[in-house]
Structure formats: structure tokens, C-alpha cells
C-alpha positions as CSV (number, residue, x, y, z in Angstrom):
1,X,-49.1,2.9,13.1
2,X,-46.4,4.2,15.4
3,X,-42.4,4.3,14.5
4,X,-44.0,2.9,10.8
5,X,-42.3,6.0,9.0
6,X,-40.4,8.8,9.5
7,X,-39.5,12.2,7.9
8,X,-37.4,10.2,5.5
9,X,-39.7,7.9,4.3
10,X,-40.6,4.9,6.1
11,X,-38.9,2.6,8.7
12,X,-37.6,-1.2,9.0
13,X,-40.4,-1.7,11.1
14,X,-43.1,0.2,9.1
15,X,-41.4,-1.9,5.9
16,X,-41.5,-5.5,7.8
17,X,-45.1,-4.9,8.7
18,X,-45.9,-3.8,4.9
19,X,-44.5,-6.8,3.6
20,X,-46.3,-8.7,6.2
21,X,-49.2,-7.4,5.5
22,X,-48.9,-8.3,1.4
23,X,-48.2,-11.9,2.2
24,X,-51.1,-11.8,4.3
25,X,-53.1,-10.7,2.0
26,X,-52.1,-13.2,-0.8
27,X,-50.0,-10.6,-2.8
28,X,-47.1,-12.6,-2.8
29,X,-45.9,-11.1,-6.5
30,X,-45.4,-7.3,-4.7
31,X,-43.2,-9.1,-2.0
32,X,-41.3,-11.0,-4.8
33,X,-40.9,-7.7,-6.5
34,X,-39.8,-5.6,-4.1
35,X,-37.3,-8.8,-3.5
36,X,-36.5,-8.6,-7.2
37,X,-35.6,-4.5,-6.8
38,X,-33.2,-5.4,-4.5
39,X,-31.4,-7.8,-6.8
40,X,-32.4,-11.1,-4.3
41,X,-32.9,-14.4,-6.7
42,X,-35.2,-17.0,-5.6
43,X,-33.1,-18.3,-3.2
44,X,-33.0,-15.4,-1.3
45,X,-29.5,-14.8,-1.6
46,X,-28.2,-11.6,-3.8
47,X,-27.5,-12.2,-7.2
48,X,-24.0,-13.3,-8.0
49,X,-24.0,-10.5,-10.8
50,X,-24.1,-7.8,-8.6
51,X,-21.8,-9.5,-5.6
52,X,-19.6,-10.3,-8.8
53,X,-19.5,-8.1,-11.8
54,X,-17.5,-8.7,-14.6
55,X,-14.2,-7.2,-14.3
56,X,-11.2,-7.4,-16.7
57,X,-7.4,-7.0,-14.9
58,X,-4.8,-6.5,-16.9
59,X,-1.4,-8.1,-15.6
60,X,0.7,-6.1,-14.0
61,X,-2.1,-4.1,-13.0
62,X,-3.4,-3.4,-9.3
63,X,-6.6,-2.2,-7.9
64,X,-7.7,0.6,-5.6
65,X,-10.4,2.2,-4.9
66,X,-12.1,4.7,-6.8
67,X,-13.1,8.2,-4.8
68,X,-16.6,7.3,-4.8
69,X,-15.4,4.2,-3.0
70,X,-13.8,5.7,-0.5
71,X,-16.7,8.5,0.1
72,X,-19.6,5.3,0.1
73,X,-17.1,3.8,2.7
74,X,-16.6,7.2,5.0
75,X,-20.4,7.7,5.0
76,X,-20.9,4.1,6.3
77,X,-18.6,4.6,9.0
78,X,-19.7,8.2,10.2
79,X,-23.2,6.2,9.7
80,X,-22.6,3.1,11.9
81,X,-20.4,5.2,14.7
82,X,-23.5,5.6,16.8
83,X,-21.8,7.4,19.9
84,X,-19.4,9.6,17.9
85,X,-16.3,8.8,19.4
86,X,-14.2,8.8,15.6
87,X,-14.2,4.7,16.3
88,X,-16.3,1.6,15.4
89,X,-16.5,-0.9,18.6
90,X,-17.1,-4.5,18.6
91,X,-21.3,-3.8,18.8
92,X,-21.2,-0.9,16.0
93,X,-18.8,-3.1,14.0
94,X,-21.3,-6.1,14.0
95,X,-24.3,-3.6,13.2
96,X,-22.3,-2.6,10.2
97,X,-21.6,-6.2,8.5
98,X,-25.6,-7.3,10.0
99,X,-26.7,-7.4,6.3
100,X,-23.1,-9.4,5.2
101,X,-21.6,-12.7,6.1
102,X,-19.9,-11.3,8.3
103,X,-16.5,-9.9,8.8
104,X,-14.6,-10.9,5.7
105,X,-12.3,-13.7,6.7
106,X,-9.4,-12.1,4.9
107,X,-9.8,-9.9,7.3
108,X,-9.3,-12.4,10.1
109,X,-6.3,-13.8,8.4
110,X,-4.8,-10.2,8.5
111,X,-5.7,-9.8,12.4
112,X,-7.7,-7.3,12.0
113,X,-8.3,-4.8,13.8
114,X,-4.6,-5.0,14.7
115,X,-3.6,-4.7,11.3
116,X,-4.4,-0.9,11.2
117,X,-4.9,2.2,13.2
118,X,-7.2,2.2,16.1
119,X,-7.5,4.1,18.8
120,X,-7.1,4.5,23.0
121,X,-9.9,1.8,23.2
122,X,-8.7,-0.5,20.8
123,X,-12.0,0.4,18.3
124,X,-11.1,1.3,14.7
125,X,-10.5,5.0,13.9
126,X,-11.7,6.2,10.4
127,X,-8.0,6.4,9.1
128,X,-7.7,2.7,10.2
129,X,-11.0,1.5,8.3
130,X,-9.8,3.2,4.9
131,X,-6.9,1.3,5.1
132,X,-8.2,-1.8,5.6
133,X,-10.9,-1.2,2.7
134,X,-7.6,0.0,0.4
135,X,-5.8,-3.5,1.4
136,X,-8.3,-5.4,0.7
137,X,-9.1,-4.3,-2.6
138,X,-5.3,-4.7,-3.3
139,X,-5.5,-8.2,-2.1
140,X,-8.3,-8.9,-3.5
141,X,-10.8,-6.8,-4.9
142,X,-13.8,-9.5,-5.5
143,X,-14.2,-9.1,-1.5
144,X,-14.9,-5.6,-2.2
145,X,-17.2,-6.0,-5.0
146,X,-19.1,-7.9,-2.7
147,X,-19.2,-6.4,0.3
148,X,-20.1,-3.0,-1.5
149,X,-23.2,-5.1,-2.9
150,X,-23.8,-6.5,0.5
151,X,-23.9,-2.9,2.1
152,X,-26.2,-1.2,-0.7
153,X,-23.5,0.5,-3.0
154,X,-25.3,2.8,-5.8
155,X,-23.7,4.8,-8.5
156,X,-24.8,7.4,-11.1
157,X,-22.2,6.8,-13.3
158,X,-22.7,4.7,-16.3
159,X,-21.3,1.9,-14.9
160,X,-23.8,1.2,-12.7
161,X,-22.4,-1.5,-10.9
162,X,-20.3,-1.9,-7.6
163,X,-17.0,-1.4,-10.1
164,X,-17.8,2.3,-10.0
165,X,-16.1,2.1,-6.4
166,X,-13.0,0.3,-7.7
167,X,-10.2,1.9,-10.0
168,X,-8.1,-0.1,-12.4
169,X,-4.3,1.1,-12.5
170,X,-2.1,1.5,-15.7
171,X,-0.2,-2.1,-16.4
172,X,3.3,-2.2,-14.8
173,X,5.8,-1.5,-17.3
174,X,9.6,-2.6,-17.8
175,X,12.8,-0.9,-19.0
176,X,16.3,-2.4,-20.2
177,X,19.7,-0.6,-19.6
178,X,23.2,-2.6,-20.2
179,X,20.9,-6.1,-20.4
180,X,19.4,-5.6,-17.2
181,X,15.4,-5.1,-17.0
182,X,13.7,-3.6,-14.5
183,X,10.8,-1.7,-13.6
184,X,9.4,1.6,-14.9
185,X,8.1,4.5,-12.7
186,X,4.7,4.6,-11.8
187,X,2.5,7.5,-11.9
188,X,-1.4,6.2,-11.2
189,X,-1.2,4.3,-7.9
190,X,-1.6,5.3,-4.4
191,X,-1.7,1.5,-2.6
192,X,1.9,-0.2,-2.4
193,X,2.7,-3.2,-0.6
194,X,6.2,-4.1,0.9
195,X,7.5,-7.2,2.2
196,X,10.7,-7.2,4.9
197,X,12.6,-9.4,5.3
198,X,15.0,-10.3,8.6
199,X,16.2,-12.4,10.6
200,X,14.3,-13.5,13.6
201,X,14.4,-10.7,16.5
202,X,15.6,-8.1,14.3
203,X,12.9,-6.0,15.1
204,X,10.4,-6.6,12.4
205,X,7.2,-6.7,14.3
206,X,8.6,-3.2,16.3
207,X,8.8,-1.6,13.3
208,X,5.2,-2.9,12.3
209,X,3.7,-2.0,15.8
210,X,5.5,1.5,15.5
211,X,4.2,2.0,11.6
212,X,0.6,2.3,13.5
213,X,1.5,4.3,16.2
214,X,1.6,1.5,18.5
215,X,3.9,1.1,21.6
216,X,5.2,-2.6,21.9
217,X,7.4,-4.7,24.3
218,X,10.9,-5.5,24.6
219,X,9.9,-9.2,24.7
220,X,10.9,-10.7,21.8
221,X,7.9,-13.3,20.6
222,X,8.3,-15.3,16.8
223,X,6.5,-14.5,14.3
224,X,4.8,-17.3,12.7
225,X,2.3,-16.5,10.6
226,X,2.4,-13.5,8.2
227,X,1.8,-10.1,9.9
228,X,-0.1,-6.9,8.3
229,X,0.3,-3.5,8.6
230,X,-1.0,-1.1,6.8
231,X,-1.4,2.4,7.0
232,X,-1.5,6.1,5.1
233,X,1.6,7.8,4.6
234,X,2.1,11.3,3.8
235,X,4.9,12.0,1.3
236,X,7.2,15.2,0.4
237,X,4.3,17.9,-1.3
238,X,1.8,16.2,0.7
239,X,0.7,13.2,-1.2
240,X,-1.1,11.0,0.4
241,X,-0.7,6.9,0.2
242,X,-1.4,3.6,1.7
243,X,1.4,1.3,2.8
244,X,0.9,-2.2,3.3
245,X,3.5,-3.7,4.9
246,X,3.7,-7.7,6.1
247,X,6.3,-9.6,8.1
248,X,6.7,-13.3,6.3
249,X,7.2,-15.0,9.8
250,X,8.0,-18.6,9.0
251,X,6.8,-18.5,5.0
252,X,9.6,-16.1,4.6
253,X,11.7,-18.7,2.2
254,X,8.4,-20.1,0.3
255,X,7.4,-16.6,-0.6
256,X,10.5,-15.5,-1.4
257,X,11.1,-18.6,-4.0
258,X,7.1,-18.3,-5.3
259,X,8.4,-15.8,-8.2
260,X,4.9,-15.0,-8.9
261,X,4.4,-13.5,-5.6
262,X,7.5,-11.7,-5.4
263,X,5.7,-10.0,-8.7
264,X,3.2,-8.8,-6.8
265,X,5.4,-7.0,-4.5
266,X,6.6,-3.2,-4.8
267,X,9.4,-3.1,-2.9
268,X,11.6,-5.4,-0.5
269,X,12.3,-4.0,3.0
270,X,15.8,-6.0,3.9
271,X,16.0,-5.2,8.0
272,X,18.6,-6.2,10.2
273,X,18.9,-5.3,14.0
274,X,22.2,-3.2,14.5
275,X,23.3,-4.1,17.4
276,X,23.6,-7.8,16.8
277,X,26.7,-8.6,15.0
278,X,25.1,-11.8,13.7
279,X,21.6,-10.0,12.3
280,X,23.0,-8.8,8.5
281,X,24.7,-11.8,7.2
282,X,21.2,-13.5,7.4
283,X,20.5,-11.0,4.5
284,X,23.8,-11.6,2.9
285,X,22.6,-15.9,2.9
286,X,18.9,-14.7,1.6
287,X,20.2,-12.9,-1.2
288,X,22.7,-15.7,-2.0
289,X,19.7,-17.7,-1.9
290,X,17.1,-16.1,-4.0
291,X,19.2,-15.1,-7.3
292,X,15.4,-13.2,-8.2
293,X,15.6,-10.4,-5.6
294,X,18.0,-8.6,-7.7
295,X,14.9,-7.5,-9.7
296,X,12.8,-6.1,-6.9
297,X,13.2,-2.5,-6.1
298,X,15.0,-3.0,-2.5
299,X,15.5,-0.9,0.3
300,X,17.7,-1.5,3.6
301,X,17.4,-0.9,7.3
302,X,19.3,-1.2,10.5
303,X,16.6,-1.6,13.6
304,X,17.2,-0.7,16.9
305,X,19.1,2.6,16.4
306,X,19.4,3.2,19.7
307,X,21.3,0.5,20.8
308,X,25.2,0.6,21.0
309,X,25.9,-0.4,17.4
310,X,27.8,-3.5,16.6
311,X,30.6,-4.5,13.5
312,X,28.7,-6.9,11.9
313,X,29.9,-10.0,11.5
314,X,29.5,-11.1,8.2
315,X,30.8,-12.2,4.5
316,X,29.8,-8.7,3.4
317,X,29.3,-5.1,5.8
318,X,26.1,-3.3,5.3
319,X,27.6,0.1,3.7
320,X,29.8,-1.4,1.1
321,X,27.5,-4.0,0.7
322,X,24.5,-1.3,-1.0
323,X,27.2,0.3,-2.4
324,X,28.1,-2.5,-5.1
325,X,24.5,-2.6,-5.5
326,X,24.0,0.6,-6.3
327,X,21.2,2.0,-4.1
328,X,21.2,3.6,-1.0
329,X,22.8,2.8,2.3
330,X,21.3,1.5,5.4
331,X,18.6,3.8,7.2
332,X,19.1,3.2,11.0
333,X,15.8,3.4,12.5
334,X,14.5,3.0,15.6
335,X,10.9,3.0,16.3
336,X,10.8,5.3,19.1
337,X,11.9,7.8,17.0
338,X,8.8,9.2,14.6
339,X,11.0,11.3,12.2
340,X,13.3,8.4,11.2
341,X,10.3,5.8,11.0
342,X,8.4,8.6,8.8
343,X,11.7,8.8,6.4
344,X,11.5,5.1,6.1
345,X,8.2,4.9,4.8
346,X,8.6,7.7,2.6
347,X,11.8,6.3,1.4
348,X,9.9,3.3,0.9
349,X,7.2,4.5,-1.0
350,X,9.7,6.6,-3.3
351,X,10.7,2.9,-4.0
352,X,8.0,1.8,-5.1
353,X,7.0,4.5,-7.4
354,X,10.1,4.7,-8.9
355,X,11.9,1.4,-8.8
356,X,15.2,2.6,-11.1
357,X,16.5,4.1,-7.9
358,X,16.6,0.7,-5.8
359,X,16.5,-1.7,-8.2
360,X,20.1,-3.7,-7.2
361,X,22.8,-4.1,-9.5
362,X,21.9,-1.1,-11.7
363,X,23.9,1.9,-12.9
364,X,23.6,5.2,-11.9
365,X,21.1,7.1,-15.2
366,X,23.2,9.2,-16.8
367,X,22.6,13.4,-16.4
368,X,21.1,13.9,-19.9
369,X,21.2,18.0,-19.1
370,X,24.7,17.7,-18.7
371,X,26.6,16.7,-20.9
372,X,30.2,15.5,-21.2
373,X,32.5,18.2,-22.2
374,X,36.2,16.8,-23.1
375,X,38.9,19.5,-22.3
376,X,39.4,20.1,-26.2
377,X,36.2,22.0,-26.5
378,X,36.4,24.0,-23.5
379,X,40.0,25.0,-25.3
380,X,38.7,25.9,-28.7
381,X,35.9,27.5,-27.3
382,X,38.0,29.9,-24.9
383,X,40.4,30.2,-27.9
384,X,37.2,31.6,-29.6
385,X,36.5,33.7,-26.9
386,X,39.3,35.4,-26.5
387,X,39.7,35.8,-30.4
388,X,36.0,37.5,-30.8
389,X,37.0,39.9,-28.2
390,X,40.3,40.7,-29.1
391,X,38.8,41.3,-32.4
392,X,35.9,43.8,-31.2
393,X,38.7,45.4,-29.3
394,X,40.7,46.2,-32.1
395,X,37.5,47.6,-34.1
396,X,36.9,49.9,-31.4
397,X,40.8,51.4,-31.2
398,X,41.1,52.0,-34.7
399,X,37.7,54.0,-34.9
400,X,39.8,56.6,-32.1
């Protein structure tokens, strides 16, 4: 029969009409088995094993996805992108998740697709759908394990499951200098998450809007729910990395007292609009607040750059403020400008990988290469000096 099979093998039409025909026929244990090959249980639904497998997390430990993830997930996109345009619309989108229940609903409460890249149209760019599969597994990887076994993922390797797509990082670890614990570097991750935190109008969603290449308006809107951006960012060396970064809206003092997620967060972006002498002492009252911040590696930024700069009025100013906490002053940022938004999220990112340089309250490491030298020694040792050659001198003039 016509458009049955092709030079791959045969088609969804040739395979609808096969099965039709074996039911016909009364060969209803060939459709169960071909039913069976495809992991589908009696019910007809996919076995929770395979939507589900087993997977142990460590604490302290995130996960991403593994590069034959990300290769299963750029093939289904060049797949699905029909029309070639380097973006999935709203018809090649709902081809894609036809075999799933549909577009995940964390994905919903993320706004997606304005939670990532996309392009003129509005239709998700490939750069923009990595980054939404590399949130979601750092959210929450059982939607991935899913998905992946809703869209047909196979793997070679000998763990033949959909965990083959997902990688496991190291366990977070913690150091102690002078009684103060804090974070270790981290050498095995490439997703980080950030949270900032400001004061209403300070420019949060901007600097969102801006992190995907977005223009946005002057009109300032509240945030209420939480906001998500996230995006790849290219570090010194080239390294590349994912970047998720959400605006609180009005959770912002629930999730900053829920300690356990405050643990799941790399880094604290503390922003404050600059030309508002009101904007920073909303920080100053947060950190008052929230006694726990002081263990999060923190990093902070004065929006709107470009705007006639203001003396803050506040308990504490911004510069000597960072300065008693040992990290680094306030980046002033504006997101018109690409080269200081790109040394934000690098500085960001540098953060999270190694926390000792933001952590608050912590000393400066000392240089181990360098080591004191009192003035005492650098005496003796000229004394020394000068003794060894004035003795080498006198050898030579007595051998005239």
C-alpha cells in the first residue's frame, strides 16, 4: 500500500494499518507485544519504571544534564523545526510534546517561553530550549526523566535507562576559617541558580529582560509572582554555563526565611536602583532581617547606571557597606549596556563556583606563596650577603 513504508523502514501510517490488521485478524498477543517493546503496561500508559528510574541524590548535590542529554535534546529540536528557521513555533512546539502530556506545567509556572531566549518571532531558538531543558533538570530532574521516556530516549551505555541523560554532581562541600563555615569551590557544575533581591522598581525585571537579550519598558509593573530567567553565559577562557536567575516578587521574605531553600541557592544578587536615594537601605533592613544570608556567597549591584546617581539615603552607604563584608563593591549596571550586564553574570557565576570570594563577613585567604618576612631576616640575610662577598673578594686579592 501507498505511504506504508519508506526508505527508513516503515511509516505511522503503514504501522497503524499493521496493527490494525493483527487485531483484525485475532492476533491480539503481537499487538500486546509490540505494546510491551515499547514499555506500555496494560493500561496503556508507560511504565512508571522507565518515566521513573531509580535515582539516588546525594545532598548537596545538583543535577544536570549529561552530554548525551543535551545531544538527544538538540536532535529533537533540529527534528521538530520543520521550516528551518533555528525556532520551534506554537504548531512545531505542540508536534514535539504530541506523544507527552503536554507542556510540562513547571514550565508554565516559569512563563515559558519568556523565561529564555527566543527569537524576532517570539518562537524558541535552540540556545533558548537547552536552557530550559538545563533548568528543569536543576529544578527538578524527575520531569526530565520523564519527558525523556515520553520522547523515546535510548542509550548504549550500561545504564540503559533515561538516567544516562542526567549527570549527578559532586556533594557541596564546607570549610571553617576563624569559626566561620562556608562553602567550598566547586569544580563539576555547569548550572547555577541565583536569586536577587531588591526593592520594588529597582530594576529587577530590566536586568532579567536584558539577561535574554530582551528590550523592556520604562513602565514600572510589580512583580508578583516569581520570575525566571535563564540563560548560557560564556566565562573568561571560554567556558560555557547556564544561569538561572529568578526575581522573588512578593515571596521575597518567605523564601528568604525558608533556610532550606536559601540552601539550594548559589549565590544572592542584592540590587538596588542608584538613582533612588531610598532603593539600598531596603537591603540594609533585609539583611538585618535574615541573620542566615551571611552564609550565602553574595554579590551586589547598582541598576540603572545611567541615571544621575543619587547619595543613598540609608543606615549604611553601599561602598563601605561591602567593604566590612569583605567582598566586592557595588557593580553599576545598566541593561542597555551589554559589556557591564556580561561582567555581572560572569561575576556572578565566579560566585558561585567559588563562594570564599563572596561569602560576607570573611577574611581575606592569606598568600601562602608569600610569606611574611619580619625586617630581622632581611637584616641577617644582607649581613650574610655582604659577608660572603667580602669574603670571596678578599680570596681573589690575595691570590694577585
Amino acid at each position: 500500500m501507498p505511504d506504508c513504508a519508506g526508505e527508513k523502514g516503515i511509516t505511522a501510517r503503514g504501522f497503524l494499518l499493521l496493527n490494525k490488521f493483527f487485531v483484525e485478524s485475532g492476533r491480539h498477543e503481537t499487538v500486546w507485544g509490540i505494546l510491551r517493546a515499547f514499555n506500555y503496561t496494560d493500561s496503556l500508559s508507560i511504565d512508571e519504571k522507565v518515566l521513573y528510574p531509580k535515582l539516588e541524590i546525594p545532598r548537596y548535590s545538583s543535577v544536570e544534564l549529561s552530554p548525551l542529554g543535551y545531544k538527544f535534546l538538540v536532535d529533537l529540536f533540529l527534528l521538530f523545526d520543520k521550516d528551518n528557521d533555528g525556532g520551534l513555533n506554537h504548531h512545531e512546539l505542540e508536534r514535539l510534546f504530541y506523544p507527552t502530556p503536554g507542556i510540562p506545567k513547571t514550565w508554565k509556572d516559569t512563563n515559558f517561553p519568556r523565561s529564555v531566549v527566543c527569537n524576532e518571532q517570539g518562537y524558541v531558538t535552540l540556545q533558548g530550549w537547552l536552557a530550559q531543558w538545563s533548568m528543569t533538570t536543576f529544578l527538578d530532574h524527575k520531569i526530565t526523566l520523564a519527558y525523556l521516556g515520553y520522547f523515546g530516549f535510548e542509550s548504549n551505555t550500561s545504564a540503559a535507562s533515561t538516567s544516562a541523560a542526567l549527570y549527578i554532581t559532586k556533594p557541596r562541600k564546607f570549610k571553617k576559617r576563624n569559626g566561620k563555615v562556608f562553602r567550598a569551590p566547586v569544580i563539576d557544575r555547569t548550572v547555577f541558580n541565583c536569586f536577587i533581591v531588591g526593592a520594588s522598581g529597582c530594576g529587577k525585571t530590566s536586568l532579567l529582560e536584558a539577561f535574554l537579550g530582551r528590550s523592556f519598558s520604562n513602565a514600572h509593573s510589580p512583580t508578583i509572582q516569581q520570575s525566571f530567567a535563564v540563560n548560557n553565559v560564556e566565562l573568561t577562557g571560554g567556558k560555557q554555563c547556564y544561569l538561572i536567575m529568578e526575581e522573588l516578587g512578593e515571596l521575597e521574605n518567605a523564601i528568604l526565611a525558608n533556610k532550606e531553600k536559601l540552601d539550594f541557592c548559589d549565590v544572592l544578587c542584592f540590587a538596588y536602583d542608584s538613582s533612588d536615594p531610598e532603593s539600598f537601605q531596603h537591603l540594609v533592613e533585609v539583611k538585618q532581617k535574615f541573620a542566615y544570608l551571611d552564609s550565602i556567597p553574595s554579590v551586589f549591584v547598582a541598576l540603572k547606571a545611567d541615571l544621575d546617581r543619587q547619595q543613598q539615603r540609608s543606615d549604611l552607604l553601599p561602598e563601605p557597606y561591602t567593604r566590612t563584608l569583605n567582598i566586592s563593591p557595588p557593580l553599576h549596571i545598566c541593561s542597555y549596556w551589554n559589556s557591564s550586564l556580561n561582567e555581572l553574570m560572569n561575576h556572578i557565576v565566579k560566585a558561585a563556583s567559588n563562594p570564599r570570594i563572596a561569602t560576607p563577613g570573611l577574611e581575606p585567604e592569606p598568600t601562602e606563596q608569600e610569606p611574611m618576612i619580619n625586617p630581622f631576616t632581611i637584616g641577617c640575610g644582607a649581613i650574610g650577603f655582604m659577608v660572603i662577598v667580602s669574603a670571596l673578594y678578599m680570596q681573589n686579592f690575595s691570590r694577585r
